[in-house]
N, C-alpha and C positions, 0 to 999 in steps of 0.2 A: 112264197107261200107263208101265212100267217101260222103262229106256231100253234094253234088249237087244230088247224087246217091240217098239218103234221102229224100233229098226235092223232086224231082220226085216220090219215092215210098208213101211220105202222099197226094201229090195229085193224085195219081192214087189208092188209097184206101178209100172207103167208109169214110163221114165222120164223123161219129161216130166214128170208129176206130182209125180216123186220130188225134185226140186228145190222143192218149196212145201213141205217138210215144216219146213224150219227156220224160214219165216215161218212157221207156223201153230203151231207152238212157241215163239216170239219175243212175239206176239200174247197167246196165252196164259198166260207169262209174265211179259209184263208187266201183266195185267191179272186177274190169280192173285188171290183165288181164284172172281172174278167171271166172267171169261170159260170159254167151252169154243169150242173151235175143231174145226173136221171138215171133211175133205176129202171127193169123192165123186168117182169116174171114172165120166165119161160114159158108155166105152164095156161098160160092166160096170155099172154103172146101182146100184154098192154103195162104198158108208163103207170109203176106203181105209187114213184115216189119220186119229187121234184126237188131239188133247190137252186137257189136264184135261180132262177126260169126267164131265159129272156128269147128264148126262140118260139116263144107260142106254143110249145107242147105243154099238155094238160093234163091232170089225172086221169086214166081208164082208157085213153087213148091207143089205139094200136102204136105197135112198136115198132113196127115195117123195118124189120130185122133184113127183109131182103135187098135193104138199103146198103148194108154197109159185106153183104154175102157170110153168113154168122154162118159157121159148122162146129154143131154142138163138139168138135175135137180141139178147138180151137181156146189158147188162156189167154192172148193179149191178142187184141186187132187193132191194127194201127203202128203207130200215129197216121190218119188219114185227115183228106182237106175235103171240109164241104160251104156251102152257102145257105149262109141264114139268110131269112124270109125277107130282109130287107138290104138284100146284098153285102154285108159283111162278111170277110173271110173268115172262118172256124176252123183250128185245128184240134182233132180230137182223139180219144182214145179210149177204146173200150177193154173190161175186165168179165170175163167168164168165171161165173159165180159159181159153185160147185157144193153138194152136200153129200156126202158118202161117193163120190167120184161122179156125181151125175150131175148134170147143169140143170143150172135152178132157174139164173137173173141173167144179167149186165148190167154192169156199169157203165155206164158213159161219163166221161169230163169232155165238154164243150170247151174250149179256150177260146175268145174271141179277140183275134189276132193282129185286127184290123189299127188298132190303133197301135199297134207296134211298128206295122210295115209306116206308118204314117211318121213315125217318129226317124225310122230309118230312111224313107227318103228326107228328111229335112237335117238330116245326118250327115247324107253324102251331099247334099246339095251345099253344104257348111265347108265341109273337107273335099271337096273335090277344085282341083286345081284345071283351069284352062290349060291344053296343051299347044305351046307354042314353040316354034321348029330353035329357039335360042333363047337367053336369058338376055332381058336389056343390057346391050352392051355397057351402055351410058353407067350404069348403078354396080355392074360387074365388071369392069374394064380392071382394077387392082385390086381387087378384096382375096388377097391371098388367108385371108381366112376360110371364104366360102369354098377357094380351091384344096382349102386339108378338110374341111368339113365332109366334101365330095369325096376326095379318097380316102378318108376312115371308112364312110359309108360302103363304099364302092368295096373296100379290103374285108370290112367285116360280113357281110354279107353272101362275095364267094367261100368266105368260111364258115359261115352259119352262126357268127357268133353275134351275141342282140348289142 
């Protein structure tokens, strides 16, 4: 959202609310270009305030609270998993915005997760050893090194020590 776009959407949001606009812009920058951040007023029950937006919600938009099962008793929901619009995994978490004890907002942070789990299977695919029932005997037949290498390992481990 362009910053003039900003500045119209915290003066046309209640303002209570309008003071979480620069954490939800803080948030999302610093977690650029991973995070989306979105605000919701309760009392209007719609998407007041955006940053980096990349799940297609919009200003004014309903906030379909009964997505994520919001009970105005509730201060943190989550961390939960959902699916953005174009199949990427989202993990996210919301915050229960409160003014004299009574819920105003939420917050949401989006985390778009997806390119994490990507990294992590090309992780284990790096570090993951074939399992084979012995060790070439050919290359291990004297290496009386790799046989104390095996029992330190082997010693330190039923003691817990790294």
């Amino acid at each position: 959202m362009s910053q003039g776009r900003k500045a119209l959407a915290r003066m046309a949001m209640a303002p209570e609310l309008a003071s979480y606009a620069p954490v939800c812009d803080a948030i999302a920058l610093l977690f650029r270009p991973y995070a989306e951040v979105v605000l919701h007023d309760l009392s209007t029950e719609t998407v007041v305030y955006l940053s980096n937006p990349f799940s297609k919600r919009e200003l004014g938009e309903p906030s379909l609270l009964n997505e994520i099962d919001f009970k105005p008793s509730d201060i943190i929901i989550g961390p939960y998993e959902k699916v953005n619009w174009d199949g990427r995994r989202i993990k996210s978490v919301s915050a229960v915005l409160r003014s004299h004890e009574k819920a105003i907002g939420i917050l949401c942070i989006n985390v778009d997760v997806s390119h994490f789990h990507a990294v992590m299977q090309t992780l284990n695919a790096l570090v993951s050893i074939p399992q084979v029932p012995e060790k070439p005997a050919s290359l291990f037949k004297e290496d009386w090194h790799e046989r104390i290498n095996e029992y330190i390992l082997s010693w330190t481990r039923e003691r817990g020590c790294p």
